[in-house]
FILUMKE-168988 format. One record per residue: x, y, z of N, C-alpha, C in turn; residue in three letters; chain. Coordinates in nm, 4 decimals. Layout:
// FILUMKE-168988
{site {X Y Z} {X Y Z} {X Y Z} "ALA" "A"},
...
//
This chain:
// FILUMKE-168988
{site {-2.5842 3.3524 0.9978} {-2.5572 3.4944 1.0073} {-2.6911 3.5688 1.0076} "UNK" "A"},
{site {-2.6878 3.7021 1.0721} {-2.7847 3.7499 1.1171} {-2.8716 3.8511 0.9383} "UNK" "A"},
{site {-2.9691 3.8355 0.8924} {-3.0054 3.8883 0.7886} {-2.9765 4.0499 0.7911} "UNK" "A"},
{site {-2.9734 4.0917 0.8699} {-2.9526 4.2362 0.8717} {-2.7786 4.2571 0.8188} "UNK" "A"},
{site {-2.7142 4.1642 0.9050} {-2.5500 4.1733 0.8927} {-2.5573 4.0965 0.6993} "UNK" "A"},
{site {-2.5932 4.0085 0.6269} {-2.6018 3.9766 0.5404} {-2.6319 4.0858 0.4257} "UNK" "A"},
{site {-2.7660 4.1604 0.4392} {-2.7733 4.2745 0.3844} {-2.6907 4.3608 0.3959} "UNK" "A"},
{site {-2.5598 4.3841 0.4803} {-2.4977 4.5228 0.4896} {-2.4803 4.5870 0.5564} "UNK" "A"},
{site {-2.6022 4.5746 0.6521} {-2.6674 4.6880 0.7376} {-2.5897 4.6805 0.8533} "UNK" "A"},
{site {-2.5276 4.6182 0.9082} {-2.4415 4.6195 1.0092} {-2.3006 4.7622 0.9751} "UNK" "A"},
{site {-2.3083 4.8532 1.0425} {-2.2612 4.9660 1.0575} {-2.1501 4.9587 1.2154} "UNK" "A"},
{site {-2.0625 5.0128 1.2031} {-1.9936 5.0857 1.3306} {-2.0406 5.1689 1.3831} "UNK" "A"},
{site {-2.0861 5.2455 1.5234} {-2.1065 5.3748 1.5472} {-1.9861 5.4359 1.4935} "UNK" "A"},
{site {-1.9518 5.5606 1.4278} {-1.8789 5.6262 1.4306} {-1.8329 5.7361 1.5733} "UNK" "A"},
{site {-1.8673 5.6709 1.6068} {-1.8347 5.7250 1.7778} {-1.6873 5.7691 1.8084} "UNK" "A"},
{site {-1.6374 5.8461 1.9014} {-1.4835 5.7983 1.9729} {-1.5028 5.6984 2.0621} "UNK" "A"},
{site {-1.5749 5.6456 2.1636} {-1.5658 5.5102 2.1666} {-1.5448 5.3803 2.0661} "UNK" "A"},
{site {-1.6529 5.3802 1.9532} {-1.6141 5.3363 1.8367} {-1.5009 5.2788 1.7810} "UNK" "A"},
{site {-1.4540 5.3937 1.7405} {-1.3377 5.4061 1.6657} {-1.2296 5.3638 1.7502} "UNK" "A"},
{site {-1.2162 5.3559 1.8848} {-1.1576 5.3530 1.9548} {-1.1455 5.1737 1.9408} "UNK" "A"},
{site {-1.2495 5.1165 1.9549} {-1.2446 4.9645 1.9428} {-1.1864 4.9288 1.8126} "UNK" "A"},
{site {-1.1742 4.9808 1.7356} {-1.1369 4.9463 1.5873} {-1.0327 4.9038 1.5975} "UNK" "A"},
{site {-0.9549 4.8088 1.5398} {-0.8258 4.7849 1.4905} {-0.7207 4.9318 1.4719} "UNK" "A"},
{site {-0.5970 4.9535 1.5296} {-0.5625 5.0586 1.4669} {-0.5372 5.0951 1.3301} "UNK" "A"},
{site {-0.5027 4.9451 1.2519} {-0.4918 5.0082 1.1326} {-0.6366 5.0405 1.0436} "UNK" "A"},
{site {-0.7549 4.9801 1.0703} {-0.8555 4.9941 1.0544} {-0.8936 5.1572 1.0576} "UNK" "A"},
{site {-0.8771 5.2100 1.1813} {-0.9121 5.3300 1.2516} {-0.8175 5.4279 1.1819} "UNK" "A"},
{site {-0.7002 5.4165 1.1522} {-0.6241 5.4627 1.0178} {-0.6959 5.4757 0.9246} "UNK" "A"},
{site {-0.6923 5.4074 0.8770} {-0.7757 5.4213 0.7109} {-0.9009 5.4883 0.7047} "UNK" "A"},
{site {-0.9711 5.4270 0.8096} {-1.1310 5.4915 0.8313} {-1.0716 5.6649 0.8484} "UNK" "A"},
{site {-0.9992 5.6862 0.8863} {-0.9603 5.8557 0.9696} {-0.9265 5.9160 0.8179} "UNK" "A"},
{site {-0.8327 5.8932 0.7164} {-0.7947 5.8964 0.6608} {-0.8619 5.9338 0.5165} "UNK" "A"},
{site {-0.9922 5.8337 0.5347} {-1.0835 5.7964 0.4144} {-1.1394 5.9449 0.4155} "UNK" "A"},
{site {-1.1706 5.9525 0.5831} {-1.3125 6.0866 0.6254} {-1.2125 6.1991 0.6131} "UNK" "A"},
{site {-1.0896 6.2342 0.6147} {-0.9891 6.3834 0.5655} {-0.9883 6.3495 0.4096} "UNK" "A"},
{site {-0.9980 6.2721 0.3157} {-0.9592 6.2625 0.1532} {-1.0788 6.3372 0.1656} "UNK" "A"},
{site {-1.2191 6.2973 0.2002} {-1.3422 6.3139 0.1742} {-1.3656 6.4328 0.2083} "UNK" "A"},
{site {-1.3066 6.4995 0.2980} {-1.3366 6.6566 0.3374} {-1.2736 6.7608 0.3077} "UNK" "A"},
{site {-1.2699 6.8407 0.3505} {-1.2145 6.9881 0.2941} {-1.1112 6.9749 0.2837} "UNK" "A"},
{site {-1.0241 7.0507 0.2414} {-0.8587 7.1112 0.2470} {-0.7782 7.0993 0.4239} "UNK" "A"},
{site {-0.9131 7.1587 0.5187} {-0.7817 7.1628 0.6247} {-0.7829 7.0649 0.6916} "UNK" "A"},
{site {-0.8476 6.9255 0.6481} {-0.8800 6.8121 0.7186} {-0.7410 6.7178 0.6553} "UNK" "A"},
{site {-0.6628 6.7994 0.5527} {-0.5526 6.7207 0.4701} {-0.4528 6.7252 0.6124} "UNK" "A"},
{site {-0.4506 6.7772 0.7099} {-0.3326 6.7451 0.8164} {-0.3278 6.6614 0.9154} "UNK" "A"},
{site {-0.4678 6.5865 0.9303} {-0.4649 6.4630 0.9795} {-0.3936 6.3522 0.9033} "UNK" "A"},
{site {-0.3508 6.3201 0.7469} {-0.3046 6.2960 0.6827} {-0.1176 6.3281 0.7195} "UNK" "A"},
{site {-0.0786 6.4205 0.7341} {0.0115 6.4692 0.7919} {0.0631 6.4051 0.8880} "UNK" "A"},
{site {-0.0895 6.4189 1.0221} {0.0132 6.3458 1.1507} {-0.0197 6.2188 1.1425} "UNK" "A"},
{site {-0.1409 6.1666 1.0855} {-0.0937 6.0164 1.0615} {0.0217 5.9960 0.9614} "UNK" "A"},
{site {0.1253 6.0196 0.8805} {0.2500 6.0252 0.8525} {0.3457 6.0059 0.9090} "UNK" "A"},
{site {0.2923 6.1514 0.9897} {0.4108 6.1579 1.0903} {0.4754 6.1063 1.2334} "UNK" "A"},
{site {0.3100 6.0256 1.2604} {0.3237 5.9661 1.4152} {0.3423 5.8075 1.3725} "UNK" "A"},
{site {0.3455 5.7606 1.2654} {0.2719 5.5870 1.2680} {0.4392 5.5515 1.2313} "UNK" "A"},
{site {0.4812 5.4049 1.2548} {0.5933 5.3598 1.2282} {0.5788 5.3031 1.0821} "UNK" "A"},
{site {0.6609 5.2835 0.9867} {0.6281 5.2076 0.8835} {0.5786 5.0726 0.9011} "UNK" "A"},
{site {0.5687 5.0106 1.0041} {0.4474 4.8975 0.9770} {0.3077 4.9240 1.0237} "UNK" "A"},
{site {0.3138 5.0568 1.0833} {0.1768 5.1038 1.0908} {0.1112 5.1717 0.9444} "UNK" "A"},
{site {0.1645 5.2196 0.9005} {0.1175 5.2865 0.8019} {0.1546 5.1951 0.6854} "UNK" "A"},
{site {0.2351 5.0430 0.6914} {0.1956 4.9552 0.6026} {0.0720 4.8857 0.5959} "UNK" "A"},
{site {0.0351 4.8693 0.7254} {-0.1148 4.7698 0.7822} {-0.2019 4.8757 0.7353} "UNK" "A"},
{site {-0.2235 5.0399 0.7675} {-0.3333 5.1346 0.7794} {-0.3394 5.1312 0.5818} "UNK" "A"},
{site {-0.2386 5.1156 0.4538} {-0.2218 5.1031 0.3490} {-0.3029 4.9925 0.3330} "UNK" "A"},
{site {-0.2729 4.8674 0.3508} {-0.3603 4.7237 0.3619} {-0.5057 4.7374 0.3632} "UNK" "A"},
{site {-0.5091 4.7791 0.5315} {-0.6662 4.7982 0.5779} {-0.7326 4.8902 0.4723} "UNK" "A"},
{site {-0.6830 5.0084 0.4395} {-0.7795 5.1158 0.3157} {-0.7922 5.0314 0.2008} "UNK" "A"},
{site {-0.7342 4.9474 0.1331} {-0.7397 4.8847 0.0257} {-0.8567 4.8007 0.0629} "UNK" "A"},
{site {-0.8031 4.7064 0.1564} {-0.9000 4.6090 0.2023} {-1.0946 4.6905 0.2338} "UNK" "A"},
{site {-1.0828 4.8207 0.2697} {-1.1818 4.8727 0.3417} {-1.3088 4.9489 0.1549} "UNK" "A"},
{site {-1.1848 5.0144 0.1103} {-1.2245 5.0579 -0.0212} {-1.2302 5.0331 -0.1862} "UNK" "A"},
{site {-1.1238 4.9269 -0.1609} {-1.0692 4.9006 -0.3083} {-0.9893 4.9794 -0.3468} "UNK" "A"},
{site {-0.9783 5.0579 -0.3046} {-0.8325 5.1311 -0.3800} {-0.7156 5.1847 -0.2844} "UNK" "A"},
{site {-0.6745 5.2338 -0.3771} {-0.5380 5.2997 -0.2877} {-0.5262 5.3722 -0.2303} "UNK" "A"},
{site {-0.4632 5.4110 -0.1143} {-0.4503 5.5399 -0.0432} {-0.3656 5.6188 -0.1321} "UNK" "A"},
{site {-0.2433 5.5861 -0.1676} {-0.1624 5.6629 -0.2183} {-0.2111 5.7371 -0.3745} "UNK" "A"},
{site {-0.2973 5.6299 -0.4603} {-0.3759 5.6908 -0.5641} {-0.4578 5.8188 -0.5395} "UNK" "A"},
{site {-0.5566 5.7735 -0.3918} {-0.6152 5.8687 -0.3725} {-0.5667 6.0059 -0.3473} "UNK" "A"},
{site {-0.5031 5.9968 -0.2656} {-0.3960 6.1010 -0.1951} {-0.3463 6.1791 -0.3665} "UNK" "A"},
{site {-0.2882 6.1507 -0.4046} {-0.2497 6.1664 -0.5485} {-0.3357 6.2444 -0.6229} "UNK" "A"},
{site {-0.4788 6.2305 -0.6215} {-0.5585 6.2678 -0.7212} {-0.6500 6.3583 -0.6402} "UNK" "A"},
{site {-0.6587 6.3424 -0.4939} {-0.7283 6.4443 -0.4477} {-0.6594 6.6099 -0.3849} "UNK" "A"},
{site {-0.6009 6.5215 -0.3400} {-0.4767 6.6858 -0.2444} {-0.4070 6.7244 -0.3603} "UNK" "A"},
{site {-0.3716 6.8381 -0.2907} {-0.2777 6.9713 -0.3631} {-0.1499 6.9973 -0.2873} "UNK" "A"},
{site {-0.0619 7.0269 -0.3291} {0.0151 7.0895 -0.2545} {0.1327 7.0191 -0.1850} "UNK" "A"},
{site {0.1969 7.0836 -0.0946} {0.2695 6.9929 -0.0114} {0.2124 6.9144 0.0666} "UNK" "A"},
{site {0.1028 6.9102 0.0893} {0.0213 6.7887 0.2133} {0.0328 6.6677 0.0765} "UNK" "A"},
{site {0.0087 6.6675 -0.0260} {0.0263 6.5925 -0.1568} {0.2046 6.5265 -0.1392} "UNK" "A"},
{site {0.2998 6.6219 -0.1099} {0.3837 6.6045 -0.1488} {0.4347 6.5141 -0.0052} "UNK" "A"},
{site {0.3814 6.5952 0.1260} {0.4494 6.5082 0.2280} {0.3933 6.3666 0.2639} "UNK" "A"},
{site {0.3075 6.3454 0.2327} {0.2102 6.1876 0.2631} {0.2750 6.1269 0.1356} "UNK" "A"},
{site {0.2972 6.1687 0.0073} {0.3943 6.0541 -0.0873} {0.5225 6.0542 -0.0592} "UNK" "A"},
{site {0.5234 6.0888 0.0483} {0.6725 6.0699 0.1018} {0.7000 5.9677 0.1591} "UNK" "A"},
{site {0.6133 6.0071 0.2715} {0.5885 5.8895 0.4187} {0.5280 5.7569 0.3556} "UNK" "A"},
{site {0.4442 5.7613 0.1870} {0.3812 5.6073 0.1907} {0.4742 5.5361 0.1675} "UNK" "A"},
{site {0.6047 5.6243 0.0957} {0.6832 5.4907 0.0528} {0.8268 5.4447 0.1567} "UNK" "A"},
{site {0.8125 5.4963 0.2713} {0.8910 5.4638 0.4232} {0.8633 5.3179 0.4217} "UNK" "A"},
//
């Protein structure tokens, strides 16, 4: 293995090409991670990933965030949002 990839240093562009190559459930979670992490009105990407993914998408995109962060989406979701965007994503995790 290449020492750079050993150290870490191996990165994704965050590109839309990028992201685009990603696994979808990968590209889930990654989307997901970057709306927990940002403001308030970035909580509705949260929303339509809810609202567009089938429950085995948004079982795999659950997987992949664990796998990607160590923790939970639904913890997170939980402890960061307010509101009904709080209330409609603990809806959809447990579909």
């Amino acid at each position: 293995m290449e020492p750079w990839v050993e150290q870490g240093l191996m990165t994704r562009k965050h590109t839309s090409p990028g992201q685009w190559t990603m696994h979808p459930w990968e590209r889930d979670a990654r989307m997901a991670r970057k709306a927990l992490d940002g403001h308030p009105q970035a909580y509705g990407l949260l929303i339509e990933l809810a609202c567009t993914r089938s429950s085995d998408e948004l079982l795999g995109a659950r997987k992949a965030y664990q796998s990607l962060y160590g923790e939970s989406i639904k913890e997170d979701v939980a402890s960061r949002v307010e509101g009904i965007e709080r209330q409609c994503w603990l809806v959809y995790c447990e579909r």
